[in-house]
Backbone atoms as SQL, in Angstrom:
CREATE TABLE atoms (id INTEGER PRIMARY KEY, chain TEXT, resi INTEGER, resn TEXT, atom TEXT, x REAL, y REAL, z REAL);
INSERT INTO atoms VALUES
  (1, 'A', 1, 'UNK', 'N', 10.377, 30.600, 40.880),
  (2, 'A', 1, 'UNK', 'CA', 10.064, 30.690, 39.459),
  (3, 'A', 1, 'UNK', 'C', 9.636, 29.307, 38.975),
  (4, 'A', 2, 'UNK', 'N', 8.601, 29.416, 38.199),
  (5, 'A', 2, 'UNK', 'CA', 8.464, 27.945, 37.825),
  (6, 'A', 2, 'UNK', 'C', 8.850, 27.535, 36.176),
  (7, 'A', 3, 'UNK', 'N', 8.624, 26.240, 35.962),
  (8, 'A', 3, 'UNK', 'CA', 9.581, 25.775, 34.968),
  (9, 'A', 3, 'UNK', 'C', 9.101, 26.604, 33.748),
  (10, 'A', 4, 'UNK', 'N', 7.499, 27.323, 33.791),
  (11, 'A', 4, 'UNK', 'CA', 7.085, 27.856, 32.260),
  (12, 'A', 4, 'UNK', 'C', 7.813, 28.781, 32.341),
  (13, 'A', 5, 'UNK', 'N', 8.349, 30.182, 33.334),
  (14, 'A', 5, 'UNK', 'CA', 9.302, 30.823, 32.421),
  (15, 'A', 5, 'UNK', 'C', 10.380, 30.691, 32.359),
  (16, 'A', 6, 'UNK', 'N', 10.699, 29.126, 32.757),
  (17, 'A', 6, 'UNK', 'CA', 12.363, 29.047, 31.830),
  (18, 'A', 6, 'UNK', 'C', 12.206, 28.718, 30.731),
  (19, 'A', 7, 'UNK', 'N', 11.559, 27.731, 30.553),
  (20, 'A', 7, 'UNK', 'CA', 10.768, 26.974, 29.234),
  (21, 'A', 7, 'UNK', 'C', 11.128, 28.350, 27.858),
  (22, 'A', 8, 'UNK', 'N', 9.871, 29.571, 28.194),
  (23, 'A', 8, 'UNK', 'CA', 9.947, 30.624, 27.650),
  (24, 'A', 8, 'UNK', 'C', 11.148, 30.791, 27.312),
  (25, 'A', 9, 'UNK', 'N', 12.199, 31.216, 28.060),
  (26, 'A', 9, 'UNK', 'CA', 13.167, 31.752, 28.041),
  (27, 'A', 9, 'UNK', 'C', 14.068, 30.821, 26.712),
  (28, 'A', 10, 'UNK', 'N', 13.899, 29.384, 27.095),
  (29, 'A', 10, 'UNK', 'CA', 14.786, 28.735, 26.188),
  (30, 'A', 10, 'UNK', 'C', 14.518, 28.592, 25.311),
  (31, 'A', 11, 'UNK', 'N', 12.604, 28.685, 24.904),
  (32, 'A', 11, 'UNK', 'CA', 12.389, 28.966, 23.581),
  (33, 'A', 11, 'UNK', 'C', 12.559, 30.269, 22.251),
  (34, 'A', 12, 'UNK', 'N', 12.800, 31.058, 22.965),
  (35, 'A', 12, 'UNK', 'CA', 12.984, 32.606, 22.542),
  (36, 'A', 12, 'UNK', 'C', 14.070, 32.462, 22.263),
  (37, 'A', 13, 'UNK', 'N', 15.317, 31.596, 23.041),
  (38, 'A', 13, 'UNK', 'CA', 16.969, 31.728, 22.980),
  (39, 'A', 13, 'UNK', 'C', 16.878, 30.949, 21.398),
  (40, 'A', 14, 'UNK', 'N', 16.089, 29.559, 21.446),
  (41, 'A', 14, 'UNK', 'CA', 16.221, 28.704, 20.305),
  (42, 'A', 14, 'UNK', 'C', 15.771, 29.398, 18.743),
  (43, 'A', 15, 'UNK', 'N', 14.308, 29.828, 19.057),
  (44, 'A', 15, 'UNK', 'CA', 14.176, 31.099, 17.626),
  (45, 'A', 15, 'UNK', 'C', 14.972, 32.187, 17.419),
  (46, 'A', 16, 'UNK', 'N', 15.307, 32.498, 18.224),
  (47, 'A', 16, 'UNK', 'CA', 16.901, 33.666, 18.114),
  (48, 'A', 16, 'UNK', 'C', 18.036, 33.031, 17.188),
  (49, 'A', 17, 'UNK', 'N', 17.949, 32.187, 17.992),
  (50, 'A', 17, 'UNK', 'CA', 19.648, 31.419, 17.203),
  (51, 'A', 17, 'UNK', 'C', 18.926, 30.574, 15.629),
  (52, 'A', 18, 'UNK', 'N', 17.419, 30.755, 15.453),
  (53, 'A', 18, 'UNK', 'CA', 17.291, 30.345, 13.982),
  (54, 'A', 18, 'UNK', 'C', 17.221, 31.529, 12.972),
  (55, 'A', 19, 'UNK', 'N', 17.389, 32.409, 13.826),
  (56, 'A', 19, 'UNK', 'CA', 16.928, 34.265, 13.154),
  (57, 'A', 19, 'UNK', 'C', 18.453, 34.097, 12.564),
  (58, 'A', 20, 'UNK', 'N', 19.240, 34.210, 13.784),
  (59, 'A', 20, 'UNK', 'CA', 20.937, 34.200, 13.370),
  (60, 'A', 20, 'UNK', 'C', 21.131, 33.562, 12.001),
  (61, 'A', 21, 'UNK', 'N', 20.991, 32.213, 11.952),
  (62, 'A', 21, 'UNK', 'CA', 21.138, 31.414, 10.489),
  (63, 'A', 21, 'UNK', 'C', 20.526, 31.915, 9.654),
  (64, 'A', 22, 'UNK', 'N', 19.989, 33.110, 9.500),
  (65, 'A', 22, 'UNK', 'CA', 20.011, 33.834, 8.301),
  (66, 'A', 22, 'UNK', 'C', 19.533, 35.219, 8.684),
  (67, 'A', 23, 'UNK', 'N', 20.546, 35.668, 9.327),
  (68, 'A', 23, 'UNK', 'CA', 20.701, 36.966, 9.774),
  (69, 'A', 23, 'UNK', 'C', 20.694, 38.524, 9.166),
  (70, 'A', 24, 'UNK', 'N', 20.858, 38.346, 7.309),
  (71, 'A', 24, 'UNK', 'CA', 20.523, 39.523, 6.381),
  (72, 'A', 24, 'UNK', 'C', 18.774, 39.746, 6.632),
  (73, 'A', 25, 'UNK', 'N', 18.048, 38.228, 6.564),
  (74, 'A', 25, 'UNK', 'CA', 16.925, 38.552, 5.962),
  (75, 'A', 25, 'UNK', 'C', 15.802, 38.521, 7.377),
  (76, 'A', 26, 'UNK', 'N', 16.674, 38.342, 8.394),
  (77, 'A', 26, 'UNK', 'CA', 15.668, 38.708, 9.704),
  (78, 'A', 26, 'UNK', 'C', 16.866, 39.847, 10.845),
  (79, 'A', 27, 'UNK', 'N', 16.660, 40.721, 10.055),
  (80, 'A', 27, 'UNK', 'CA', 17.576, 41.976, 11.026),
  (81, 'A', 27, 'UNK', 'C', 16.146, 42.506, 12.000),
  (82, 'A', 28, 'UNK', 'N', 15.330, 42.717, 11.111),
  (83, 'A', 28, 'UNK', 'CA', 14.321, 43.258, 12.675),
  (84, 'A', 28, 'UNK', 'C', 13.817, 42.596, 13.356),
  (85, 'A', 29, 'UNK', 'N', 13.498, 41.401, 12.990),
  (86, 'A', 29, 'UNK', 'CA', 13.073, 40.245, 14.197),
  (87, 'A', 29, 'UNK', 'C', 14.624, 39.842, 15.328),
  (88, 'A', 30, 'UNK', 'N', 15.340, 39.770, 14.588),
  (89, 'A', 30, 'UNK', 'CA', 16.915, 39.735, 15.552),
  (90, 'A', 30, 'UNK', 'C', 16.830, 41.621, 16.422),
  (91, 'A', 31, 'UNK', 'N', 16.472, 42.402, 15.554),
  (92, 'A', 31, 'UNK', 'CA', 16.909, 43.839, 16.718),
  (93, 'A', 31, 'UNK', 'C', 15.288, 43.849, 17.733),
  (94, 'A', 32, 'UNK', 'N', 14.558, 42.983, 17.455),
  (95, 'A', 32, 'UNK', 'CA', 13.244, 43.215, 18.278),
  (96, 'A', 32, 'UNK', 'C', 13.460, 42.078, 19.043),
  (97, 'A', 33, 'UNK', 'N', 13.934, 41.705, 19.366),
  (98, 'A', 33, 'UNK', 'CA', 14.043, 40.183, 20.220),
  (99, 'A', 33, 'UNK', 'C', 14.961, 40.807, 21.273),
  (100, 'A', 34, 'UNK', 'N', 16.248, 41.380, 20.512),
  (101, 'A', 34, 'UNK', 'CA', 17.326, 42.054, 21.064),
  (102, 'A', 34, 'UNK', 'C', 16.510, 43.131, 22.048),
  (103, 'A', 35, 'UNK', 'N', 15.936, 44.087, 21.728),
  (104, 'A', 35, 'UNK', 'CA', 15.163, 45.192, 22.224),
  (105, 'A', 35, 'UNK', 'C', 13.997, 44.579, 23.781),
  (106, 'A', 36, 'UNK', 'N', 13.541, 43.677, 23.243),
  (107, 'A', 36, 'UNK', 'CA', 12.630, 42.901, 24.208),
  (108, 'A', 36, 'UNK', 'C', 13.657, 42.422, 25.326),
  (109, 'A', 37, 'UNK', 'N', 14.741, 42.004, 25.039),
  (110, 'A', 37, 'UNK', 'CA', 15.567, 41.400, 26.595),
  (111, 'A', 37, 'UNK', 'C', 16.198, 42.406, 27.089),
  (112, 'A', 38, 'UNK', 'N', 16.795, 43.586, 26.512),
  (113, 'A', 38, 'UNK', 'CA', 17.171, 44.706, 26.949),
  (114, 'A', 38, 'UNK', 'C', 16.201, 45.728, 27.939),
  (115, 'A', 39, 'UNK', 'N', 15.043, 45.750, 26.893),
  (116, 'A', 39, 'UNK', 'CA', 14.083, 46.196, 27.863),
  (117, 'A', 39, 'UNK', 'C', 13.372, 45.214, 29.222),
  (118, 'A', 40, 'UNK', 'N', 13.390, 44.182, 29.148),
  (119, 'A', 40, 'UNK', 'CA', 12.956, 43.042, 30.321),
  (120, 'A', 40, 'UNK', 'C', 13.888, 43.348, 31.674),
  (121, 'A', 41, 'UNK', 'N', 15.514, 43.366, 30.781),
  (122, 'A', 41, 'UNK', 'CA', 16.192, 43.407, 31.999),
  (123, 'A', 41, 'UNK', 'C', 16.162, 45.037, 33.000),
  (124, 'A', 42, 'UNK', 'N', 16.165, 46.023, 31.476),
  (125, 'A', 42, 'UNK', 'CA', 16.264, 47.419, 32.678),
  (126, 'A', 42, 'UNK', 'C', 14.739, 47.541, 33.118),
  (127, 'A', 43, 'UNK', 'N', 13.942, 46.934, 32.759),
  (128, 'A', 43, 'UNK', 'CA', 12.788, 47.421, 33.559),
  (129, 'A', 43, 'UNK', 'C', 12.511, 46.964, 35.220),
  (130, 'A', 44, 'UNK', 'N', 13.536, 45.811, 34.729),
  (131, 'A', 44, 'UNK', 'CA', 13.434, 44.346, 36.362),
  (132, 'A', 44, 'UNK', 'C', 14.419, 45.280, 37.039),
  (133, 'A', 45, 'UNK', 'N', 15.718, 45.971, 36.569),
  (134, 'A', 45, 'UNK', 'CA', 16.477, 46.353, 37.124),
  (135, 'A', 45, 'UNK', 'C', 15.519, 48.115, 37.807),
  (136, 'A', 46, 'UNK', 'N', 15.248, 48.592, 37.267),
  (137, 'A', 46, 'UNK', 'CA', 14.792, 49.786, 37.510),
  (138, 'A', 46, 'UNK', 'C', 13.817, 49.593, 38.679),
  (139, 'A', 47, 'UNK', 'N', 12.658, 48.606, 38.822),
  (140, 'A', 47, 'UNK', 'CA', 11.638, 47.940, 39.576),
  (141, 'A', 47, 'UNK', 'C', 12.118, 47.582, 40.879),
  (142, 'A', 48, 'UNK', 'N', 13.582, 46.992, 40.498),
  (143, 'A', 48, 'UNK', 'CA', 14.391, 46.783, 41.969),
  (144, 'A', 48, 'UNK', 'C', 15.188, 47.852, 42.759),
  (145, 'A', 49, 'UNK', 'N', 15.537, 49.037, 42.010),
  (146, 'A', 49, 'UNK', 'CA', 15.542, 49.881, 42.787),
  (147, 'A', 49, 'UNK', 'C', 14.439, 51.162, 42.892),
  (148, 'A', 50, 'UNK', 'N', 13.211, 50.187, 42.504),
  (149, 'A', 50, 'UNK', 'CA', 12.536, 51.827, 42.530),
  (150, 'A', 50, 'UNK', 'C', 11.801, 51.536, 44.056),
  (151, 'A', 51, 'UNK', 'N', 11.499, 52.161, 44.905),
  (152, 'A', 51, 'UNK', 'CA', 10.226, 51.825, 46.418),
  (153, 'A', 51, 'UNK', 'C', 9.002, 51.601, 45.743),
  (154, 'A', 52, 'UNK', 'N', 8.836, 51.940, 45.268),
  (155, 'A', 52, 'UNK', 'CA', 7.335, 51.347, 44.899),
  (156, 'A', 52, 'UNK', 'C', 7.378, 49.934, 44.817),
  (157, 'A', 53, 'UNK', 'N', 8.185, 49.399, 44.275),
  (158, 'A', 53, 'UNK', 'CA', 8.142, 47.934, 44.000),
  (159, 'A', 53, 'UNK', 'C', 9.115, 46.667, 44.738),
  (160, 'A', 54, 'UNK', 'N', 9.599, 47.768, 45.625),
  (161, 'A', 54, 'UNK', 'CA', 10.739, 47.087, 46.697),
  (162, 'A', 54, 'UNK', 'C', 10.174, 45.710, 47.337),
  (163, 'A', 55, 'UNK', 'N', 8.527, 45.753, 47.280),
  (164, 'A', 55, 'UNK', 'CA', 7.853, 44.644, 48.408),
  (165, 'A', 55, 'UNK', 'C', 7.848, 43.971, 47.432),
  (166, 'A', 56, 'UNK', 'N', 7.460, 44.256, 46.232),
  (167, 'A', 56, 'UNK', 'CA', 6.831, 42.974, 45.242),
  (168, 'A', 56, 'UNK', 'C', 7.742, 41.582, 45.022),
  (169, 'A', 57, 'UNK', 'N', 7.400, 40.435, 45.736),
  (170, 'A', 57, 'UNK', 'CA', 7.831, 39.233, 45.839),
  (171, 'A', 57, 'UNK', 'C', 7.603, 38.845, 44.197),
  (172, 'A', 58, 'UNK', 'N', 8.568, 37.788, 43.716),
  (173, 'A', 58, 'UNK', 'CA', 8.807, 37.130, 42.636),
  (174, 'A', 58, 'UNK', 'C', 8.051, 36.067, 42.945),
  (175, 'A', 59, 'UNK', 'N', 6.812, 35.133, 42.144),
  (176, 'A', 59, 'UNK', 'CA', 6.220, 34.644, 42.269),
  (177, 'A', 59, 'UNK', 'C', 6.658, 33.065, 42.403),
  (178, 'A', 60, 'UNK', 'N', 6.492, 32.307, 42.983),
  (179, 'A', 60, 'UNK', 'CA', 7.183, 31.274, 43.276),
  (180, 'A', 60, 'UNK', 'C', 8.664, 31.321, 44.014),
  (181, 'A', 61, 'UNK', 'N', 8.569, 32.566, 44.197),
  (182, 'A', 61, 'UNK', 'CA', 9.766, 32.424, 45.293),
  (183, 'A', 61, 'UNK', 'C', 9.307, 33.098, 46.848),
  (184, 'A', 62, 'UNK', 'N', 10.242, 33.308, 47.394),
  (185, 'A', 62, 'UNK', 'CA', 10.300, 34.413, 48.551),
  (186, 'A', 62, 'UNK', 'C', 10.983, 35.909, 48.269),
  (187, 'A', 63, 'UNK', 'N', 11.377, 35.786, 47.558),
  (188, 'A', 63, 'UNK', 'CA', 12.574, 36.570, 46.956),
  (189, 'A', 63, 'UNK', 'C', 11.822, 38.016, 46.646),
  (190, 'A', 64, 'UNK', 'N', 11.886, 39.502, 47.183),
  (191, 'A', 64, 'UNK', 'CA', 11.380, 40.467, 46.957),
  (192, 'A', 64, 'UNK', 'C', 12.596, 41.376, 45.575),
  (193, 'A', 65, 'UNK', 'N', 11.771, 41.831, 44.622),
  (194, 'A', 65, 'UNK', 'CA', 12.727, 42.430, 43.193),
  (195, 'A', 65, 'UNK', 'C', 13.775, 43.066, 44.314),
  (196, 'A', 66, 'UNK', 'N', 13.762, 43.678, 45.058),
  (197, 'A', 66, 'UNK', 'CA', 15.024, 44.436, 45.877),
  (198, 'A', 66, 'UNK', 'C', 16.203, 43.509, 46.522),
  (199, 'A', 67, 'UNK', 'N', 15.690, 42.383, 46.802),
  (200, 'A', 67, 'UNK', 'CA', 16.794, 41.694, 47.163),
  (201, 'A', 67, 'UNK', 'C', 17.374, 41.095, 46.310),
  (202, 'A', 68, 'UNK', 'N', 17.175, 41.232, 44.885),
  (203, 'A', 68, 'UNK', 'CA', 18.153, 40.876, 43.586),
  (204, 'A', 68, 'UNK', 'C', 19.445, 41.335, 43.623),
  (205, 'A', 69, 'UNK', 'N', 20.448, 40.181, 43.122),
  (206, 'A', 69, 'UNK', 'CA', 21.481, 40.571, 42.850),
  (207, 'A', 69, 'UNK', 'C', 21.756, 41.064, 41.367),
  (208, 'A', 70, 'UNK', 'N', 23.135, 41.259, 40.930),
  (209, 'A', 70, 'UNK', 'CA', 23.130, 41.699, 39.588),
  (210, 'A', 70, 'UNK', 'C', 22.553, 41.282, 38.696),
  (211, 'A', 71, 'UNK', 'N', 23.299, 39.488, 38.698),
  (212, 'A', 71, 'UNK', 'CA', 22.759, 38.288, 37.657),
  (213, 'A', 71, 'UNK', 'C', 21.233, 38.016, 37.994),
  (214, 'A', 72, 'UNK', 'N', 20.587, 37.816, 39.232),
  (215, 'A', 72, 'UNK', 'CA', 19.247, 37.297, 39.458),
  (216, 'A', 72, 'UNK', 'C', 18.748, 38.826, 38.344),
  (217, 'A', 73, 'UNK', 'N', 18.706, 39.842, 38.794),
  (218, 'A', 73, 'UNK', 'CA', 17.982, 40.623, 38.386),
  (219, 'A', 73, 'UNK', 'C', 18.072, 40.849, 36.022),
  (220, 'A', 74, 'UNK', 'N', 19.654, 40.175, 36.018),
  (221, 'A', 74, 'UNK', 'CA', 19.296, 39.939, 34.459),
  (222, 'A', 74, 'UNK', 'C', 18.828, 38.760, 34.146),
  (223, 'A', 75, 'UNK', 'N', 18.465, 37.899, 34.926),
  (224, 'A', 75, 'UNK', 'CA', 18.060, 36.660, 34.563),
  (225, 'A', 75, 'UNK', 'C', 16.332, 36.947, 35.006),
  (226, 'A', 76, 'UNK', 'N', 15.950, 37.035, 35.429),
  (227, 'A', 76, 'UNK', 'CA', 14.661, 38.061, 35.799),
  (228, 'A', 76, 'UNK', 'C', 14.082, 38.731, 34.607),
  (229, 'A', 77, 'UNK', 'N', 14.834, 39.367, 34.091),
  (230, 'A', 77, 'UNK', 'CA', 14.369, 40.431, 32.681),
  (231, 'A', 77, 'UNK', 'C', 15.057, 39.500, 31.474),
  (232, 'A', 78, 'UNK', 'N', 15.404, 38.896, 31.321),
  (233, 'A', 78, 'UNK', 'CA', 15.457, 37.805, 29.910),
  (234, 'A', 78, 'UNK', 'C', 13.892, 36.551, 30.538),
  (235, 'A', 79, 'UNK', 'N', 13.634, 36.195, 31.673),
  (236, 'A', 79, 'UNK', 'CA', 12.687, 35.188, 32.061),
  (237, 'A', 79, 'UNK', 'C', 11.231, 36.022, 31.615),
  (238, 'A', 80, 'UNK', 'N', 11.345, 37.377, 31.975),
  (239, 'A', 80, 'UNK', 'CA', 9.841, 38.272, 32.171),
  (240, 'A', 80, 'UNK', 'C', 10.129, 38.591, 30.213),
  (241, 'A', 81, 'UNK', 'N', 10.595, 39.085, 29.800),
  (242, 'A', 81, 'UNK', 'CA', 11.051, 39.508, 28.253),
  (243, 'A', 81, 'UNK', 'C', 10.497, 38.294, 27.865),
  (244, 'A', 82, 'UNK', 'N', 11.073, 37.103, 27.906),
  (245, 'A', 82, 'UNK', 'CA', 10.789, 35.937, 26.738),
  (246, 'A', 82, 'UNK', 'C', 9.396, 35.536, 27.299),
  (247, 'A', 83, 'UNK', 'N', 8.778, 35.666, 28.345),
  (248, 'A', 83, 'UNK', 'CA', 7.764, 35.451, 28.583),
  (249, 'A', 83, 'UNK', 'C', 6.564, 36.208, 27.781),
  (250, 'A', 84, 'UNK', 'N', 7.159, 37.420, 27.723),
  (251, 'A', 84, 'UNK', 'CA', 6.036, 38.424, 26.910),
  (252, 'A', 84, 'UNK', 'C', 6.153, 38.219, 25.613),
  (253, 'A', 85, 'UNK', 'N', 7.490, 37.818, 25.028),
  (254, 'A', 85, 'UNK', 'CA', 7.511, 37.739, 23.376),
  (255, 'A', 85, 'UNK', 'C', 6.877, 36.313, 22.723),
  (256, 'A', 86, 'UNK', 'N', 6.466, 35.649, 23.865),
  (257, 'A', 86, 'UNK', 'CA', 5.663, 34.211, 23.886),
  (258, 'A', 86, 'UNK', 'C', 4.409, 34.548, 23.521),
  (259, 'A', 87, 'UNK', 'N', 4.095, 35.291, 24.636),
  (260, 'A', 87, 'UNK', 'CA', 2.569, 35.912, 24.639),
  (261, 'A', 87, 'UNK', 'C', 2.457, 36.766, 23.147),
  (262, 'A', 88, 'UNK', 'N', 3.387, 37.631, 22.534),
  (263, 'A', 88, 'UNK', 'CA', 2.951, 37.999, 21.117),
  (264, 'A', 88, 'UNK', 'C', 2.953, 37.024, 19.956),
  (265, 'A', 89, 'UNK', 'N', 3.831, 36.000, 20.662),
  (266, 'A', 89, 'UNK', 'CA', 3.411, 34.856, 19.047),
  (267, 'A', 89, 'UNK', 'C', 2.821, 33.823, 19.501),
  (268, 'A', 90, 'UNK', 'N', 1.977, 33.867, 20.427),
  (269, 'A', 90, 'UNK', 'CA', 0.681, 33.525, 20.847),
  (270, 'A', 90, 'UNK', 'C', -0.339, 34.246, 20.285),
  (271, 'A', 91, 'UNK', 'N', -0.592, 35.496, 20.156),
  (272, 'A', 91, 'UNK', 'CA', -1.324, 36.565, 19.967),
  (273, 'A', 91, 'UNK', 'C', -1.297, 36.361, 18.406),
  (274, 'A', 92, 'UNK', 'N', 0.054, 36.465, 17.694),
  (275, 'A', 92, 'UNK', 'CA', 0.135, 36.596, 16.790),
  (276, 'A', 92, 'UNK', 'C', -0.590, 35.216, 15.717),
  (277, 'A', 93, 'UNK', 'N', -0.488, 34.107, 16.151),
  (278, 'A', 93, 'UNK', 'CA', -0.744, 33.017, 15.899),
  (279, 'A', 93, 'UNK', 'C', -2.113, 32.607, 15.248),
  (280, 'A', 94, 'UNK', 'N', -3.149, 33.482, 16.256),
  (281, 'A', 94, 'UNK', 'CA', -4.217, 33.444, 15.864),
  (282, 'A', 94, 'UNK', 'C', -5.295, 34.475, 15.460),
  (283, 'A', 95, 'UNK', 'N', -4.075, 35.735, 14.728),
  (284, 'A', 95, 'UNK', 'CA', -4.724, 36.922, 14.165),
  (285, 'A', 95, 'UNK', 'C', -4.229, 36.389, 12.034),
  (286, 'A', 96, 'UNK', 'N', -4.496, 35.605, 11.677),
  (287, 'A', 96, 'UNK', 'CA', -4.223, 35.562, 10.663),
  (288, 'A', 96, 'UNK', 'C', -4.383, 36.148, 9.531),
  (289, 'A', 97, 'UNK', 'N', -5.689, 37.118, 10.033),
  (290, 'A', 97, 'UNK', 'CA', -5.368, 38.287, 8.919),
  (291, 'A', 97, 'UNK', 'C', -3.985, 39.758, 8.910),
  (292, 'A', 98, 'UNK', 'N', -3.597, 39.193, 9.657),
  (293, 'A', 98, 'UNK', 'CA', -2.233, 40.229, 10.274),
  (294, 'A', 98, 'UNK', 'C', -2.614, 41.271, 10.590),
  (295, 'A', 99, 'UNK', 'N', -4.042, 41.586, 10.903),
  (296, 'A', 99, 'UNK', 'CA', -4.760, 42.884, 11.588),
  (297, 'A', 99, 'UNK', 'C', -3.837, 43.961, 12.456),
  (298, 'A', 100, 'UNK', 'N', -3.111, 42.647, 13.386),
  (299, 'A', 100, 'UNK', 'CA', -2.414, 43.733, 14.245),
  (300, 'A', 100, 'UNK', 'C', -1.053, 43.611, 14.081),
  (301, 'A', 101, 'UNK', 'N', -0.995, 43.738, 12.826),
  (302, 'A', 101, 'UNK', 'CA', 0.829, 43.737, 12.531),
  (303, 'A', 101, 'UNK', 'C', 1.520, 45.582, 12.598),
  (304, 'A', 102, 'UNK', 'N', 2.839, 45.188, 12.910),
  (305, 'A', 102, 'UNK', 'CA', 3.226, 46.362, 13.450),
  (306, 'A', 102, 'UNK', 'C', 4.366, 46.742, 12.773),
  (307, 'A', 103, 'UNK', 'N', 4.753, 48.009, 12.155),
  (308, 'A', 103, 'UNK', 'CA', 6.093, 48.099, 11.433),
  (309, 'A', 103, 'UNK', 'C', 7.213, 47.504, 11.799),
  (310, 'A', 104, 'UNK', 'N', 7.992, 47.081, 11.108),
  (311, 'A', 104, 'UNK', 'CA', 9.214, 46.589, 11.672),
  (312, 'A', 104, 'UNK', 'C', 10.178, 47.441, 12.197),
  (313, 'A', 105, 'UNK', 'N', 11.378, 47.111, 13.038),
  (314, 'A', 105, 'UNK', 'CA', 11.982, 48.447, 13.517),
  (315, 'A', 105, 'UNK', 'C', 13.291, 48.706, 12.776),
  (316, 'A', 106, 'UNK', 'N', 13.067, 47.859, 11.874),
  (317, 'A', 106, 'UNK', 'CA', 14.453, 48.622, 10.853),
  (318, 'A', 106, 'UNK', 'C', 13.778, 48.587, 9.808),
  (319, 'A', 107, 'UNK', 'N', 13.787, 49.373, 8.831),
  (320, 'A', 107, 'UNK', 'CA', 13.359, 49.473, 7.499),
  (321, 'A', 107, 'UNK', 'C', 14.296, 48.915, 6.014),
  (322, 'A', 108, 'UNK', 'N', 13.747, 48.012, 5.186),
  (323, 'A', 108, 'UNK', 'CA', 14.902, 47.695, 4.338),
  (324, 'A', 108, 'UNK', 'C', 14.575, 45.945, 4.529);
């Protein structure tokens, strides 16, 4: 694994914990952040036991998703998760007309 998706990872942890410090008025950015590592991890987890994806080596390693252990495989899906929620406020960054804004997932 190389250092950009830890990087990711620790940046997603750091805007998380600024969501927290005011946690009434960012509940869906806190349950969509939440939702994004939940889904990162069961998808890494599901991938490692599915055959289809038993060969697929982790990039910068040797390491095939099947030979994950518990923790590699949640640390895997918080690394792949914060990686993608990078890529939307990347995305997001430079749509400034909010063209592709998306409901929030709690209402209120």
């Amino acid at each position: 694994m190389t250092a950009v998706v830890f990087a990711a990872l620790l940046a997603k942890v750091i805007d998380f914990l600024r969501l927290l410090s005011n946690a009434a008025a960012n509940k869906s950015a806190i349950v969509t952040q939440l939702a994004a590592w939940a889904g990162g991890i069961g998808l890494v987890a599901l991938a490692a036991h599915a055959q289809v994806a038993a060969g697929l080596v982790l990039p910068g390693t040797n390491l095939s998703l099947d030979a994950l252990d518990g923790s590699s495989v949640v640390l895997v899906g918080l690394l792949v998760s914060s990686l993608g929620s990078l890529a939307v406020d990347f995305k997001q960054s430079f749509d400034s007309t909010d063209s592709a804004a998306k409901p929030p997932l709690l209402k209120g």
